[in-house]
N, CA, C and O atoms as a CHARMM CRD file, in Angstrom:
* protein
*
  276
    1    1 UNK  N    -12.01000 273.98500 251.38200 PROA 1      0.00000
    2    1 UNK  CA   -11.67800 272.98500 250.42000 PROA 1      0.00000
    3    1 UNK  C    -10.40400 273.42500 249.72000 PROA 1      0.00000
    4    1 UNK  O    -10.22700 274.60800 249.43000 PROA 1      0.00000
    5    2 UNK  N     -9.26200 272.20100 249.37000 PROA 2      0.00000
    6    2 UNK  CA    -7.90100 272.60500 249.00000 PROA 2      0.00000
    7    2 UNK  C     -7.95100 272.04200 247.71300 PROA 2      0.00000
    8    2 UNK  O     -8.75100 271.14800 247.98700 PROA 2      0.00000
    9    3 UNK  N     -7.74800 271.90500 246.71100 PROA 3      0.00000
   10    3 UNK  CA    -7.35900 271.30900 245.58300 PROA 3      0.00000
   11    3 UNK  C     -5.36400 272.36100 245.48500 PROA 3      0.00000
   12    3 UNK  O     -4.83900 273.39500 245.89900 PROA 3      0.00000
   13    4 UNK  N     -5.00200 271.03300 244.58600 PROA 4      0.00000
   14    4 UNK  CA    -3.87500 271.24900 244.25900 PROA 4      0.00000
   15    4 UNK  C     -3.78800 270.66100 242.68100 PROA 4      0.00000
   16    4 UNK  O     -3.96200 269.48600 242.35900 PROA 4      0.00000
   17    5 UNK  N     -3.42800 271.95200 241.65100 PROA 5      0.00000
   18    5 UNK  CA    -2.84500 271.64300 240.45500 PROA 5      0.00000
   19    5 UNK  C     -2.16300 272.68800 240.05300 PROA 5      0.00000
   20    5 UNK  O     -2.17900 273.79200 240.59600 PROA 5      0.00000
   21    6 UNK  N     -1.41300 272.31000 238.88800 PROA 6      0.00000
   22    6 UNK  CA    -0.36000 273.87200 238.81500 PROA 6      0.00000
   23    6 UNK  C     -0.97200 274.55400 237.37100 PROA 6      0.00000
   24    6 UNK  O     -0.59700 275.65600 236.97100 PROA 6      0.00000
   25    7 UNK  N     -2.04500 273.65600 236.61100 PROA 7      0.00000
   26    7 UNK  CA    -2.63900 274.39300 235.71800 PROA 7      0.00000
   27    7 UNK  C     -4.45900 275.41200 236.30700 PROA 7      0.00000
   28    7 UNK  O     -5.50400 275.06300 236.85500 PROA 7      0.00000
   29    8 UNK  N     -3.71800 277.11100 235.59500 PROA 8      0.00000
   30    8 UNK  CA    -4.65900 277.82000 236.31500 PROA 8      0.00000
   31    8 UNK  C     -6.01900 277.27900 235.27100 PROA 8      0.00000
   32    8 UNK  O     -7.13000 277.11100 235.77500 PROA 8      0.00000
   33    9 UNK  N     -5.84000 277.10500 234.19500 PROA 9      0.00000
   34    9 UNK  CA    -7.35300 276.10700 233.92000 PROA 9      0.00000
   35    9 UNK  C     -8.16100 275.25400 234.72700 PROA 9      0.00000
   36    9 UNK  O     -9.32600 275.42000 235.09000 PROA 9      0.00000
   37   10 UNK  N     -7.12100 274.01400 235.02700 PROA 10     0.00000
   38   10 UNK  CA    -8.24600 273.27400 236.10900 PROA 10     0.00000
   39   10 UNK  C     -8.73000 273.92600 237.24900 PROA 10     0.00000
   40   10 UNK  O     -9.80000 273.52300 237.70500 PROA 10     0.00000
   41   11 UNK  N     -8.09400 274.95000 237.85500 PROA 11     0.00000
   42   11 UNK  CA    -8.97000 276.32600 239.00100 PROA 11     0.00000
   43   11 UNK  C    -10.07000 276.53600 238.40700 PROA 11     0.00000
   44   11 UNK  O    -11.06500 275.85200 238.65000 PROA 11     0.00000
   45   12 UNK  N    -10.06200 277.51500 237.53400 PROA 12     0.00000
   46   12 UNK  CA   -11.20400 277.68500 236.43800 PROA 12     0.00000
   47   12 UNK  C    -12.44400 276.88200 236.64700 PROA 12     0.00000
   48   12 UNK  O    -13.56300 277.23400 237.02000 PROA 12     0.00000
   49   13 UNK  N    -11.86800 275.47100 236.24400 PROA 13     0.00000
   50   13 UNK  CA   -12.74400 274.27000 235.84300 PROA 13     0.00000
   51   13 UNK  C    -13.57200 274.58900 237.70800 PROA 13     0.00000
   52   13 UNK  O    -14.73500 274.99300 237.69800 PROA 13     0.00000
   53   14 UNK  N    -12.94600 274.39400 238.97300 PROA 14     0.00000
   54   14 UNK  CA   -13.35700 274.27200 240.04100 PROA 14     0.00000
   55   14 UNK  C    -14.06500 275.62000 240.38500 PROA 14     0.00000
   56   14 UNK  O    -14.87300 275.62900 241.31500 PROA 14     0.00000
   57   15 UNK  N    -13.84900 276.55400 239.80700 PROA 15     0.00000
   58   15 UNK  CA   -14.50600 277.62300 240.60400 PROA 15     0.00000
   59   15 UNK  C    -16.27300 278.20600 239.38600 PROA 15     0.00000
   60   15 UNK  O    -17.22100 278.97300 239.55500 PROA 15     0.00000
   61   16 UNK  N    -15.85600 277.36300 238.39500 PROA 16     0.00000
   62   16 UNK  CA   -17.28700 277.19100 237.81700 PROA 16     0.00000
   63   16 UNK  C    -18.35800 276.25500 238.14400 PROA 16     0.00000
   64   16 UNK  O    -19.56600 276.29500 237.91100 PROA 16     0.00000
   65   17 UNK  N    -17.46100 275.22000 238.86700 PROA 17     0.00000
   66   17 UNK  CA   -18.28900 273.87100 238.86500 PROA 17     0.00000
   67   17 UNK  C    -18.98500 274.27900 240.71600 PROA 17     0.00000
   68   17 UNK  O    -20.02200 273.81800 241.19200 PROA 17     0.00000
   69   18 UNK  N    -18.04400 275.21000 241.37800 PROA 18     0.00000
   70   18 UNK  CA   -18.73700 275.83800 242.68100 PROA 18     0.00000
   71   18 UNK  C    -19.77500 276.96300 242.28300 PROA 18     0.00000
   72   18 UNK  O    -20.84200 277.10000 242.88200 PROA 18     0.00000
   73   19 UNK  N    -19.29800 277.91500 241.01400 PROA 19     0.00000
   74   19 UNK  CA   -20.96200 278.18100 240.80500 PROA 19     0.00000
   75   19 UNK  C    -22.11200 277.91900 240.20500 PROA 19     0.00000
   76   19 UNK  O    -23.15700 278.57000 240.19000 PROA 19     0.00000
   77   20 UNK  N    -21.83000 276.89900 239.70600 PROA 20     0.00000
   78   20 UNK  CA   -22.99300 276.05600 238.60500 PROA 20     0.00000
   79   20 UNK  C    -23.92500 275.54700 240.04900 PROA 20     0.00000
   80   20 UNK  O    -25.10400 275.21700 239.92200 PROA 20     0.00000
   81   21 UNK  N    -23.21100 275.53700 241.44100 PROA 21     0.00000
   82   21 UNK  CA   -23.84700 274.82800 242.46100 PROA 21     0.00000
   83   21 UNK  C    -24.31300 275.64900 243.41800 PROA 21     0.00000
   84   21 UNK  O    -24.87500 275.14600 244.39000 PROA 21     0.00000
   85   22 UNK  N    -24.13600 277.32300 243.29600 PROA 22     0.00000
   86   22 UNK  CA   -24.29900 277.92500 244.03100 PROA 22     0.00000
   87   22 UNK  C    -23.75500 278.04100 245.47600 PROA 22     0.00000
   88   22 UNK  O    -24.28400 278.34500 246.54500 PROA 22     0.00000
   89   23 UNK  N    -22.32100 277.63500 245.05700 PROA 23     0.00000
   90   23 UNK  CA   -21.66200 277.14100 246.25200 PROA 23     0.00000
   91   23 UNK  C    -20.51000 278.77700 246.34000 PROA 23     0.00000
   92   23 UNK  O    -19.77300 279.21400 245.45500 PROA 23     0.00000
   93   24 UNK  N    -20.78100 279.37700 247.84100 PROA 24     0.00000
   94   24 UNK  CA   -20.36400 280.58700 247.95100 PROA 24     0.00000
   95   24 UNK  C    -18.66000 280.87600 248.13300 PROA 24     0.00000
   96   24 UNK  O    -17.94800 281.87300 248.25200 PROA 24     0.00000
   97   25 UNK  N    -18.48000 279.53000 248.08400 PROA 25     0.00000
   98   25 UNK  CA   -16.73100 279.44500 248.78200 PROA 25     0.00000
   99   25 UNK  C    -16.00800 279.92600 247.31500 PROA 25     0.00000
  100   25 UNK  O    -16.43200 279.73300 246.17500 PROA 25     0.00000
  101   26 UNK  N    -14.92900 280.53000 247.69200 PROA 26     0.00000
  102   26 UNK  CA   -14.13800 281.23200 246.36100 PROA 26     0.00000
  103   26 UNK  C    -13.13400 280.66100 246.12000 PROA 26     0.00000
  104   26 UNK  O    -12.52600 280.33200 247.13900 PROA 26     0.00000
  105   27 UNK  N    -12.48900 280.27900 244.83500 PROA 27     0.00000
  106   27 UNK  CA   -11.44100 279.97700 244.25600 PROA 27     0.00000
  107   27 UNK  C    -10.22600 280.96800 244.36300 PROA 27     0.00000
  108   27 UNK  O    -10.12200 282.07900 243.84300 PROA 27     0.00000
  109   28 UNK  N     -9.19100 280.19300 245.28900 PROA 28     0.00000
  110   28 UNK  CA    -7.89700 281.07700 245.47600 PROA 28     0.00000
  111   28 UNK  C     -6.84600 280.96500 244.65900 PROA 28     0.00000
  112   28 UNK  O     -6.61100 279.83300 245.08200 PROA 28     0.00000
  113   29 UNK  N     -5.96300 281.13500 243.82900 PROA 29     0.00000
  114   29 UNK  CA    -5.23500 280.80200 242.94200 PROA 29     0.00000
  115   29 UNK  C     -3.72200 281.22600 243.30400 PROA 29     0.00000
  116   29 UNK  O     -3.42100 282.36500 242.94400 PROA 29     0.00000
  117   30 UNK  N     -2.95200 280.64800 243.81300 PROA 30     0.00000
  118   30 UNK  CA    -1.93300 280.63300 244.64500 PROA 30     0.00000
  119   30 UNK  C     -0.37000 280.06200 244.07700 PROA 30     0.00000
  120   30 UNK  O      0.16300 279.17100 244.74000 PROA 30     0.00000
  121   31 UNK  N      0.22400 280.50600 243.04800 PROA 31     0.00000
  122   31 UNK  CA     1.11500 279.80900 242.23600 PROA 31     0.00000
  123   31 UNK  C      2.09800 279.44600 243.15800 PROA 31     0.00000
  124   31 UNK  O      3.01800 278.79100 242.66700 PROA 31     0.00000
  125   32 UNK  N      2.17000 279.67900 244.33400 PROA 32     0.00000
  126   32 UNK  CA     3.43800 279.41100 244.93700 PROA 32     0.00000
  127   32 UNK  C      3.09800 278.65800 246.45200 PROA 32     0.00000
  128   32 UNK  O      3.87700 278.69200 247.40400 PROA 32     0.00000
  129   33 UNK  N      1.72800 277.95400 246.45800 PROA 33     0.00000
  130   33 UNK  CA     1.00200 277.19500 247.43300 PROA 33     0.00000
  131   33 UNK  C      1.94300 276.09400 247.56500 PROA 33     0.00000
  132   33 UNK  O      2.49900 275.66700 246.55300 PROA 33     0.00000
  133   34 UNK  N      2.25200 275.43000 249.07200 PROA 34     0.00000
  134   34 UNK  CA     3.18900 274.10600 249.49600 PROA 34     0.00000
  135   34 UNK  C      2.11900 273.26400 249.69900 PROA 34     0.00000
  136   34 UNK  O      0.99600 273.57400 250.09500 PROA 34     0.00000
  137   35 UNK  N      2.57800 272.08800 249.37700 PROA 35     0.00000
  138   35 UNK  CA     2.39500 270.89800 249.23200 PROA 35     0.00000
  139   35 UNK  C      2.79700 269.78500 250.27500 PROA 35     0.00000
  140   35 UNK  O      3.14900 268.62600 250.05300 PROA 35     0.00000
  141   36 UNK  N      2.67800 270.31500 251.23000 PROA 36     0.00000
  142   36 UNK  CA     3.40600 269.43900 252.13500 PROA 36     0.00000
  143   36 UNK  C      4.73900 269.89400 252.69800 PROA 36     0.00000
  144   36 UNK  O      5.60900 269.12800 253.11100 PROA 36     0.00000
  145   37 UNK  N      4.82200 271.43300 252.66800 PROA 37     0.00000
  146   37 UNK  CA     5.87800 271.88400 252.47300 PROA 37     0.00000
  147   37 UNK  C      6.96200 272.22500 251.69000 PROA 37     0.00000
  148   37 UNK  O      7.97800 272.89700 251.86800 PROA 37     0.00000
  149   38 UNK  N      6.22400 271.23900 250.27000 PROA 38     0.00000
  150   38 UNK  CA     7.25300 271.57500 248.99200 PROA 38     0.00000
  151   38 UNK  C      6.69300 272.89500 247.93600 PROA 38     0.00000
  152   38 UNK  O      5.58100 273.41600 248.02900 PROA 38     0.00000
  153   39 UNK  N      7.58400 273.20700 247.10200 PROA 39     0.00000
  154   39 UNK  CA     6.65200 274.29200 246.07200 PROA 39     0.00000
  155   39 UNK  C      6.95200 273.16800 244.87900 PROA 39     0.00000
  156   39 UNK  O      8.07200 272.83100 244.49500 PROA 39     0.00000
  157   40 UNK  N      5.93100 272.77100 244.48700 PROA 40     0.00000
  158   40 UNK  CA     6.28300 271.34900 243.42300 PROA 40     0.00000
  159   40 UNK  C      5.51200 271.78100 241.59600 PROA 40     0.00000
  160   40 UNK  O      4.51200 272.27800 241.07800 PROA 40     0.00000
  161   41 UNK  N      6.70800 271.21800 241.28500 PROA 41     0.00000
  162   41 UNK  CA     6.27000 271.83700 239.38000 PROA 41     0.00000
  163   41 UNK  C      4.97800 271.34200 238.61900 PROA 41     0.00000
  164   41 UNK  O      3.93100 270.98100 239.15500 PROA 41     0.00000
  165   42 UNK  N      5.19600 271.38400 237.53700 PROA 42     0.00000
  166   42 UNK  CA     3.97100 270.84600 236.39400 PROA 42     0.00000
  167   42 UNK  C      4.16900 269.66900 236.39600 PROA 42     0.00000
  168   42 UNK  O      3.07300 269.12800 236.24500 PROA 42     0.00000
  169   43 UNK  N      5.04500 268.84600 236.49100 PROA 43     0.00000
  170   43 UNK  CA     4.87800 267.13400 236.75300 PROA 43     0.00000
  171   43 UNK  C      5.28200 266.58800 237.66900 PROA 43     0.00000
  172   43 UNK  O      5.52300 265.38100 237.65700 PROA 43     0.00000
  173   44 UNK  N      5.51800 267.63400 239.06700 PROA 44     0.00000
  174   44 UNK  CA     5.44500 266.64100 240.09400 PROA 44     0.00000
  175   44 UNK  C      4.56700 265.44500 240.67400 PROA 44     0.00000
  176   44 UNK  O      4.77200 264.31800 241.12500 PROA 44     0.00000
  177   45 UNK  N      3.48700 266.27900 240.42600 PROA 45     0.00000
  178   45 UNK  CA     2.84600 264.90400 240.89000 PROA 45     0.00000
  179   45 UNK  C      1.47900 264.17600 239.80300 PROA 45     0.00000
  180   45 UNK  O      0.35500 264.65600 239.65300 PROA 45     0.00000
  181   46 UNK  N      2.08700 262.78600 239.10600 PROA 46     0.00000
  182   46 UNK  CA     1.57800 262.74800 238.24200 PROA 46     0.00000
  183   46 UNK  C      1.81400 261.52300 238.31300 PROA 46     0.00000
  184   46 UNK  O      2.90600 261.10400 238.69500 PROA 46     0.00000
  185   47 UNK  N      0.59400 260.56200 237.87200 PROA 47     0.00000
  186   47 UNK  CA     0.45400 259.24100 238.04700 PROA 47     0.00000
  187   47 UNK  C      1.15400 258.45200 237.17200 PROA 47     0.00000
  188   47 UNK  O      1.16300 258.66300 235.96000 PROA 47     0.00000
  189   48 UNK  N      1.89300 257.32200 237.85000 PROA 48     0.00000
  190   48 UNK  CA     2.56200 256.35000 237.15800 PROA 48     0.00000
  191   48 UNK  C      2.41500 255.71100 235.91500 PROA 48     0.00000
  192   48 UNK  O      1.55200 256.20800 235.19200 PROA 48     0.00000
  193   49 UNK  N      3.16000 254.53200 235.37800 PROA 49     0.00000
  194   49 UNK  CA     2.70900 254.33000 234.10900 PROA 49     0.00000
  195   49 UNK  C      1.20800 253.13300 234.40400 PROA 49     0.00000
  196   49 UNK  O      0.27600 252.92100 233.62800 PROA 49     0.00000
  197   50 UNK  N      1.43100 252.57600 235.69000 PROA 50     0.00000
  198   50 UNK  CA     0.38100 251.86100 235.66500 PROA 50     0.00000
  199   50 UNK  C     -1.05100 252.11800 236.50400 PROA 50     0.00000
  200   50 UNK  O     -1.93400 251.44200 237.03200 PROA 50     0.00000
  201   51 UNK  N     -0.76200 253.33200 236.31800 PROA 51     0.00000
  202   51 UNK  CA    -1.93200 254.03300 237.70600 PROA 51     0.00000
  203   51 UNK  C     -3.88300 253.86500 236.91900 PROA 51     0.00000
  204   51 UNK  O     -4.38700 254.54300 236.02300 PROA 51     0.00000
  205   52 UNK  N     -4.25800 253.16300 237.40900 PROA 52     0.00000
  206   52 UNK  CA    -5.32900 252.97900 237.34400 PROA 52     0.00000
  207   52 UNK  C     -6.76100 254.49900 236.85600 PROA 52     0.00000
  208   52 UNK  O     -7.04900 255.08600 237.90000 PROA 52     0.00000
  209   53 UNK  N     -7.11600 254.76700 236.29700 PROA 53     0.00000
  210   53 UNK  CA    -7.43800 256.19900 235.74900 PROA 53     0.00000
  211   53 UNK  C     -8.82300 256.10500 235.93400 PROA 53     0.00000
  212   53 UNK  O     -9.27700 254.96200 235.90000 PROA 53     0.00000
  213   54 UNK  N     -9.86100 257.33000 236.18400 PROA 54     0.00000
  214   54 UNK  CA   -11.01000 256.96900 236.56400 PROA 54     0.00000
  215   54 UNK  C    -12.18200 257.33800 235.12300 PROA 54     0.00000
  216   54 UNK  O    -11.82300 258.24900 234.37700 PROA 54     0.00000
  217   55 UNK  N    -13.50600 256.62500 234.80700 PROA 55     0.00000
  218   55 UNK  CA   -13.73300 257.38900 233.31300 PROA 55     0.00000
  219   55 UNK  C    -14.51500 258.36600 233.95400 PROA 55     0.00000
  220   55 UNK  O    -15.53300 257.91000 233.43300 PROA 55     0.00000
  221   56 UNK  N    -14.92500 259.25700 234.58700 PROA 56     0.00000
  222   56 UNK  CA   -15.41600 260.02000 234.41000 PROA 56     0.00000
  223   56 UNK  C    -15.12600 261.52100 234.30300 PROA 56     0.00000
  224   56 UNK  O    -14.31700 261.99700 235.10000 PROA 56     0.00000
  225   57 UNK  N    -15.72400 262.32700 233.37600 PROA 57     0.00000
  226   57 UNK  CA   -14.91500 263.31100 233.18200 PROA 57     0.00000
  227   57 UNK  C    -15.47600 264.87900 233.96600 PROA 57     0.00000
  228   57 UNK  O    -16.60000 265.00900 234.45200 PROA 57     0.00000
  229   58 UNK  N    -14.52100 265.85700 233.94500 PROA 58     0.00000
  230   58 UNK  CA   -15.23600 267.02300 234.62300 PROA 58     0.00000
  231   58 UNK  C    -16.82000 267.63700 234.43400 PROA 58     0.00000
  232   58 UNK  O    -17.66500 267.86400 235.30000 PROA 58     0.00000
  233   59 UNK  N    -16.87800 267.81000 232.97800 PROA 59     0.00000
  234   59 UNK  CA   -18.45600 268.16100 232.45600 PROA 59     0.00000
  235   59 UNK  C    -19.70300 267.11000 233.00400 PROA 59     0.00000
  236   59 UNK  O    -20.79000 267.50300 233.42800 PROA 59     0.00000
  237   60 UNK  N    -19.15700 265.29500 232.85800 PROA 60     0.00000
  238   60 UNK  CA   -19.91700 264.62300 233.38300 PROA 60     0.00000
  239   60 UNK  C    -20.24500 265.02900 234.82100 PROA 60     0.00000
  240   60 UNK  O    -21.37100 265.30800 235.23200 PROA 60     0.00000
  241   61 UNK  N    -18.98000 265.02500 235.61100 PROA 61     0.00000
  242   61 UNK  CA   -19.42500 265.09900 237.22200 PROA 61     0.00000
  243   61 UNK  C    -20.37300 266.16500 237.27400 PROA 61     0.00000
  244   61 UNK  O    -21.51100 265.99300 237.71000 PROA 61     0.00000
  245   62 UNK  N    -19.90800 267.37500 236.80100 PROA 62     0.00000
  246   62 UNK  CA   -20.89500 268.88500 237.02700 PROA 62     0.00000
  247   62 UNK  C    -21.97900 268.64800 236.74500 PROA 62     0.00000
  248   62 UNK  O    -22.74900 269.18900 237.53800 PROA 62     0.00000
  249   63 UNK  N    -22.64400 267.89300 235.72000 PROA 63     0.00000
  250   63 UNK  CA   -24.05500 267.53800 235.67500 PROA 63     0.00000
  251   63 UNK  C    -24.95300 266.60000 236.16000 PROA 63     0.00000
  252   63 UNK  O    -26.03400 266.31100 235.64600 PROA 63     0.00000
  253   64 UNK  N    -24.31900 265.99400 237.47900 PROA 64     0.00000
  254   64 UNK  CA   -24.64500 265.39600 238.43200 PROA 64     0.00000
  255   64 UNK  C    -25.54800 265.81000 239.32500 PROA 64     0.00000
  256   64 UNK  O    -25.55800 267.01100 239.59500 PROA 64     0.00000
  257   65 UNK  N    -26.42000 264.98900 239.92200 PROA 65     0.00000
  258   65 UNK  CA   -27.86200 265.53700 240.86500 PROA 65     0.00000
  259   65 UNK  C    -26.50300 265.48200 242.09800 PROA 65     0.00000
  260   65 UNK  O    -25.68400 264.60000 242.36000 PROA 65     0.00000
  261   66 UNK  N    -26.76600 267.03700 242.73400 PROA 66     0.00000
  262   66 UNK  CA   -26.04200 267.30700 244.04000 PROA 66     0.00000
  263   66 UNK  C    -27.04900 266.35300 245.24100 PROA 66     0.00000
  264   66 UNK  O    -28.27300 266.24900 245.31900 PROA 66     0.00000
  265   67 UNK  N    -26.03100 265.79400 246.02100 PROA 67     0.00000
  266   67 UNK  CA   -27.32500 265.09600 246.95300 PROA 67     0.00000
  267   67 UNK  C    -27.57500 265.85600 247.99500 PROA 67     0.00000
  268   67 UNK  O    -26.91300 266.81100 248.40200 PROA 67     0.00000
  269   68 UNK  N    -28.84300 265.27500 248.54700 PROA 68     0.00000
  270   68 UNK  CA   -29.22700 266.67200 249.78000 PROA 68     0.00000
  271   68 UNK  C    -28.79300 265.83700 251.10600 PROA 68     0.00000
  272   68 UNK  O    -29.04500 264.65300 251.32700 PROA 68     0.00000
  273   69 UNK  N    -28.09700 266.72100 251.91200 PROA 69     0.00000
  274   69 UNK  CA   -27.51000 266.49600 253.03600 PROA 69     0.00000
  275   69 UNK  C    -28.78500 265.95300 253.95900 PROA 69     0.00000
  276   69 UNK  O    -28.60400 265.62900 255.13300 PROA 69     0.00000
C-alpha cells in the first residue's frame, strides 16, 4: 500500500490507523518518494477551488467495523 503526502503527520495518522487494525505492513517515510516520477512539494497536489470534499474524517474512519473478507 502507497499513500502519498508530504506531511510526516498524516504517515503517523496511517501507521496508527494500521495498528489500531493489527495490520502488520509498516509505514515507510520517504521525503524524497516520486510521484510519477516527479519529487513534488507541500502544495503540489492539492484540490481546486471547486473540488468536491468528502465529510468524513480520519478518527471517524478508524472507528469503523473492518469488514471480513
Amino acid at each position: 500500500m502507497e499513500f502519498f503526502t508530504t506531511s510526516t503527520r498524516n504517515l503517523l495518522k496511517y501507521r496508527h490507523g494500521l495498528a489500531a487494525r493489527n495490520d502488520p505492513r509498516e509505514v515507510v517515510i520517504d521525503p524524497h518518494a516520486r510521484y510519477f516520477g516527479a519529487e513534488l512539494g507541500e502544495r503540489s497536489l492539492i484540490p481546486a477551488a471547486d473540488a468536491r470534499l468528502g465529510g468524513i474524517r480520519f478518527e471517524e474512519w478508524l472507528h469503523q467495523p473492518v469488514l471480513e473478507r
